[in-house]
C-alpha positions in Angstrom: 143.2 229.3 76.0 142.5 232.0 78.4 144.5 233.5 81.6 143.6 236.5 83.6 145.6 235.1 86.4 149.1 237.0 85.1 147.7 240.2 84.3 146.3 240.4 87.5 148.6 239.9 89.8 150.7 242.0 87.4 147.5 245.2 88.9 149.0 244.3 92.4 152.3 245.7 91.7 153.2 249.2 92.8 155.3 251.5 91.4 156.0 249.9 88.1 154.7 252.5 85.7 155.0 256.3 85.5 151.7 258.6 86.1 152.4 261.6 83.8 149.7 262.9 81.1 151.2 261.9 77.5 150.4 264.0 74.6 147.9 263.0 71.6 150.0 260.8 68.9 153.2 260.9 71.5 154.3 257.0 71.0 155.0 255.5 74.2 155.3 251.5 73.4 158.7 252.4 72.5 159.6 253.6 76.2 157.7 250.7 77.6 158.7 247.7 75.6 162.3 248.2 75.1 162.7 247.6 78.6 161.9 244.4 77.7 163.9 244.2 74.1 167.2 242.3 75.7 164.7 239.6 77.6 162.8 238.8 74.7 166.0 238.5 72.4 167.3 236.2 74.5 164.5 234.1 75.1 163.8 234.3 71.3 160.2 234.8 70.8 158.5 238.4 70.3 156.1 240.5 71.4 154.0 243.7 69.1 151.6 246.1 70.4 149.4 248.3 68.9 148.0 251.3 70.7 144.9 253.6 69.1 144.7 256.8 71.5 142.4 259.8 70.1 142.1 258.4 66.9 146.3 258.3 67.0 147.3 254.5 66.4 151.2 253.4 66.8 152.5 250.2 66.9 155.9 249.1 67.6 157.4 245.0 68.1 160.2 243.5 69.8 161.8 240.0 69.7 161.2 237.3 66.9 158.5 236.2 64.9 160.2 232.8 64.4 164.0 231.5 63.8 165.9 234.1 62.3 162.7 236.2 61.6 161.9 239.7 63.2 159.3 240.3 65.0 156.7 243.2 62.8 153.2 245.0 63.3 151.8 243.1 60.6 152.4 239.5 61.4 149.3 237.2 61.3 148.7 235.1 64.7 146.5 233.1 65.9 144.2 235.2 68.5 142.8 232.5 70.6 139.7 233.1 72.6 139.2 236.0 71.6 137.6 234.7 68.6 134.6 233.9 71.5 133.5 237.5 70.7 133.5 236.4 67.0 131.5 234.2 67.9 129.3 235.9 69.7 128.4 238.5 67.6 127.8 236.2 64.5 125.3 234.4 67.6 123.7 237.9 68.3 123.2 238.6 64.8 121.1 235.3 64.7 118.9 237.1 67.0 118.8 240.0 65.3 117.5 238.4 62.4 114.5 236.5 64.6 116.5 233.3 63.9 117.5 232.6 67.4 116.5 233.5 70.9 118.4 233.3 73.6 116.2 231.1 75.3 116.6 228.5 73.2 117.7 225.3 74.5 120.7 222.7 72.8 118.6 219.8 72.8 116.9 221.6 69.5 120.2 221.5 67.6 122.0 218.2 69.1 121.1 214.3 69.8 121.9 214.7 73.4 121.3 211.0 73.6 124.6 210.7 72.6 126.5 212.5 75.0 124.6 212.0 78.4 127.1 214.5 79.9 125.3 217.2 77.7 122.5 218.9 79.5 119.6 219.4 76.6 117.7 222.3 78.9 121.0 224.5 78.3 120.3 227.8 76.7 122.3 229.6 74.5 122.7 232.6 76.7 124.5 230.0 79.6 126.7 229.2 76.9 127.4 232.8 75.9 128.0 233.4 79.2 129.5 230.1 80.6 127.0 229.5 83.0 126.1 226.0 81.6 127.5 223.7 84.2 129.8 221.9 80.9 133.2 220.2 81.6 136.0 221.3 79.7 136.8 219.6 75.9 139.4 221.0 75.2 141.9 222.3 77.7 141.5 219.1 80.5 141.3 216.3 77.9 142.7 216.0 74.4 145.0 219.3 73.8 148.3 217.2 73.9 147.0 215.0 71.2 145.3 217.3 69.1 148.0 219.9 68.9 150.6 217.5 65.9 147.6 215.1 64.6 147.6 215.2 61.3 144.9 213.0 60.6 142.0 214.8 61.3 141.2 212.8 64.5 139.7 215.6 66.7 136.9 216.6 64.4 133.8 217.7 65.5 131.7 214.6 65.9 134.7 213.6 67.9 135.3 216.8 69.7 131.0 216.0 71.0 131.3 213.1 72.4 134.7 213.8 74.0 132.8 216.4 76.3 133.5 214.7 79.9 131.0 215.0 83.0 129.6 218.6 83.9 130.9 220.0 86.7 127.4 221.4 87.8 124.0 222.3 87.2 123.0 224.9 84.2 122.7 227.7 85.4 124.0 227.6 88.2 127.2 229.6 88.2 130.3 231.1 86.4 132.7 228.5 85.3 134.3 229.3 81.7 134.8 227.1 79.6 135.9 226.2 75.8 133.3 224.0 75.4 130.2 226.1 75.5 131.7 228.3 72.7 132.5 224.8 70.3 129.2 224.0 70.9 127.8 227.8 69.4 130.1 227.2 66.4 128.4 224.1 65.6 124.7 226.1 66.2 126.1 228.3 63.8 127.1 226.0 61.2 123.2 223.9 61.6 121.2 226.6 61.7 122.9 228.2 58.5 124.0 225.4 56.8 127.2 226.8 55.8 130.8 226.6 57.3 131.6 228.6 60.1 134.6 230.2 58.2 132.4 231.2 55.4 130.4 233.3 58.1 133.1 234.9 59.5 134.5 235.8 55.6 131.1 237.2 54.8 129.7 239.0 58.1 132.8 240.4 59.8 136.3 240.0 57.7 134.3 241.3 54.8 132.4 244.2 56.5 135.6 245.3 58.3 137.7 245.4 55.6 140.3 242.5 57.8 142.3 241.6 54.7 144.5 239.3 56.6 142.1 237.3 59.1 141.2 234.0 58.9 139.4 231.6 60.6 142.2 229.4 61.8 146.1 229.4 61.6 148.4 227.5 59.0 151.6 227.2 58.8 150.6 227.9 54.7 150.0 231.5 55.4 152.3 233.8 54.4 154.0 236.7 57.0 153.0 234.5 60.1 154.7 234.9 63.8 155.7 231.4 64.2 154.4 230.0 67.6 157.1 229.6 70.0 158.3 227.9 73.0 161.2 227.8 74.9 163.7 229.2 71.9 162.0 227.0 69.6 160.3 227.3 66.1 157.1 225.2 66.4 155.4 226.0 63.0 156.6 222.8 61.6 155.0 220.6 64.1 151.4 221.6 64.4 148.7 220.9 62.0 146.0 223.4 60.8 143.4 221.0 61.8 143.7 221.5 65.7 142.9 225.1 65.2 140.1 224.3 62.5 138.3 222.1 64.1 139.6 221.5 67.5 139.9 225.5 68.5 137.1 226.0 66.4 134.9 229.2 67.0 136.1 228.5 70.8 140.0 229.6 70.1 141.1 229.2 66.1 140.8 232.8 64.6 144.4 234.4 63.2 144.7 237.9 62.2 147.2 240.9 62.9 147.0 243.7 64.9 145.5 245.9 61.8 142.8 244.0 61.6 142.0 243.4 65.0 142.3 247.1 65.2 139.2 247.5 62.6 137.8 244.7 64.6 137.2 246.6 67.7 136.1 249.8 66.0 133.4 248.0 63.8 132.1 246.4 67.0 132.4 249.5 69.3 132.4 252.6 67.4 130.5 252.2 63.9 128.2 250.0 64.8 128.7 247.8 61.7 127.8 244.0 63.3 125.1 244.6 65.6 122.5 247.4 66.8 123.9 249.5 69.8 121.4 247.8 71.5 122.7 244.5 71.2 126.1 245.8 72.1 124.9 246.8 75.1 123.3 243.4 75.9 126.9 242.0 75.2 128.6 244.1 77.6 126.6 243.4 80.7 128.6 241.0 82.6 127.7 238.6 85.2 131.0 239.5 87.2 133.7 239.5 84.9 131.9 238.1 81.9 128.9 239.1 79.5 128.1 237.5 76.2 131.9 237.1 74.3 132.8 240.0 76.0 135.1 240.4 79.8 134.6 243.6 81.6 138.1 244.6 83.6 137.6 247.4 85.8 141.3 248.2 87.0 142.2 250.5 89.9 144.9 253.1 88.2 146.1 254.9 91.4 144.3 255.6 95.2 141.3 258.0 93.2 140.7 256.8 90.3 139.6 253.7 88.2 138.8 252.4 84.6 136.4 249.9 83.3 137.9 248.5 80.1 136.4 246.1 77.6 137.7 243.0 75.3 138.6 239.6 75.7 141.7 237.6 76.4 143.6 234.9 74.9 146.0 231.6 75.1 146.2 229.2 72.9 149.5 227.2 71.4 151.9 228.6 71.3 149.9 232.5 71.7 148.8 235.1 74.2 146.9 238.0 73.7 145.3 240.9 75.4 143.5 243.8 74.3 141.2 246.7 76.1 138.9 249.0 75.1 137.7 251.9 76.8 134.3 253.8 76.1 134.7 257.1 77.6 137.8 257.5 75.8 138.1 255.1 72.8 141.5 254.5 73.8 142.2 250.5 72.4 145.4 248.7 73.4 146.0 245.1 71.5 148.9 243.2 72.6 150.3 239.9 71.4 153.4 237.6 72.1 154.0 234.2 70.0 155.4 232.3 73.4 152.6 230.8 75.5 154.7 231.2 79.0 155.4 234.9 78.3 155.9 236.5 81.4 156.3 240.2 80.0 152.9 240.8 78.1 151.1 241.3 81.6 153.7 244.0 82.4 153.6 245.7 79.1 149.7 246.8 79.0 149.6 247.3 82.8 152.1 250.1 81.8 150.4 250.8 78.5 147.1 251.2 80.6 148.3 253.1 83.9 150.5 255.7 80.9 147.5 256.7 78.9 144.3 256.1 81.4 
């Protein structure tokens, strides 16, 4: 669900992007993506942007949200691992509230005896950050089967004792993983005895006024971008189930641009979720990572660099990226509905070396 491989190389490049000082509420996306319009057409999948600079937001799409269907701003897709920092903030407000510390170990919420491959000394601050030595659930074992199951087959009970041998000891170093962040979805739903949607509904979609965010994708929603691959529609062949309870709080989120936009400025700048404090706990990474949140620091030209903020995301058929700046408030959300997208990358490198 996640791949920082792309974009980076994409930083590499030289010369792809022009260095001049835009104007407040000038709308660039247009300049940048069109350059991309014929590619995507052909192709047949699309790609929409959304930009907030100085309290100016603009959005503009290319491509197609599905056969015969235009790509628009306010399509609904699935955001895959971004819904991590979802997650984590609904984990930080546990500790917030005195109801969780980040000390706390898994073998108070799970019967490790039935997974030996689960360590029960992991905490739920090496999950956060994926420093729990886990193997990975979803991406190395059951994704081609869970993907069109309609029979409910890669539930949660399932989904536990799937998880395969760690590949080291807690602790002990970086290594993300899905798994960790399945595993704090199901903390969630024990220690508050509700569903894991209904939390998301009531603590974020709610206070954040996202009005078109749910907590998994279905092809029953209305005014969706259609996951695509290779010129074809695949809404008709996957199942709301693998991103209910197989994506889970890891990877199953769907929303639109809008509200991902209200997202980021709820959790940034208004302080709705969580205390400053705990924000600021979030954002302290280990290298790259902190707790549901990745730290980019990108080098803009010989002098000069920016540390950005946000979290990326692949899931089927989906790719999204988004960054946040603090000393600016500039946001920049990107999404395309074709998993093997090789344009998004280029796009907010642009976006980013244009406005930073």
């Amino acid at each position: 669900m996640r791949s920082l491989i792309i974009f980076f190389a994409i930083l590499m490049l030289a010369g792809c992007s022009s260095s001049r000082k835009i104007f407040i509420g000038e709308n660039v996306l247009p300049e940048i993506m069109n350059d991309y319009k014929d590619s995507v057409n052909t192709k047949k999948f699309g790609i929409s942007a959304l930009l907030q600079q100085n309290g100016v937001t603009s959005t503009y799409s290319i491509g197609f949200a599905g056969d015969s269907i235009l790509m628009t701003p306010e399509k609904i897709f699935n955001i895959g691992s971004l819904t991590k920092t979802f997650t984590a903030v609904l984990i930080m407000q546990e500790v917030e509230k005195g109801n969780l510390k980040l000390s706390d170990t898994i073998g108070t919420f799970f019967p490790i005896h039935k997974n030996k491959n689960v360590d029960g000394t992991i905490t739920i601050e090496q999950l956060l950050r994926h420093e729990s030595g886990l193997a990975e659930v979803v991406i190395d074992t059951l994704i081609n089967n869970a993907v069109r199951n309609p029979f409910n087959e890669y539930n949660n009970i399932n989904l536990f004792y799937k998880i395969p041998a760690p590949k080291n000891r807690p602790g002990e170093k970086y290594g993300y993983c899905n798994t960790n962040y399945i595993l704090l979805g199901y903390i969630l739903e024990i220690g508050n005895d509700r569903p894991y949607q209904d939390l998301l509904q009531e603590r974020i979609f709610n206070p954040a006024n996202m009005k078109n965010s749910y907590a998994y994708y279905s092809k029953s929603l209305v005014n969706t971008a259609h996951p695509m691959f290779r010129g074809k529609d695949l809404n008709e062949e996957v199942y709301f189930y693998y991103y209910k309870n197989y994506a889970f709080s890891a990877g199953g989120i769907s929303s639109t641009l809008y509200d991902l936009e209200s997202f980021f400025n709820n959790l940034f700048n208004k302080n709705t979720f969580l205390k400053k404090e705990t924000l600021n706990m979030m954002m302290v990474t280990n290298s790259e990572y902190g707790l549901g949140i990745e730290k980019y620091d990108l080098k803009l030209n010989s002098n000069k660099r920016a540390i950005l903020y946000g979290h990326s995301g692949d899931n089927f058929s989906y790719k999204i990226r988004n960054f946040y700046n603090p000393l600016t408030g500039n946001l920049i959300i990107v999404f395309s509905n074709h998993f093997d997208d090789p344009y998004t990358g280029k796009i907010i490198y642009k976006i980013v070396k244009t406005i930073e």
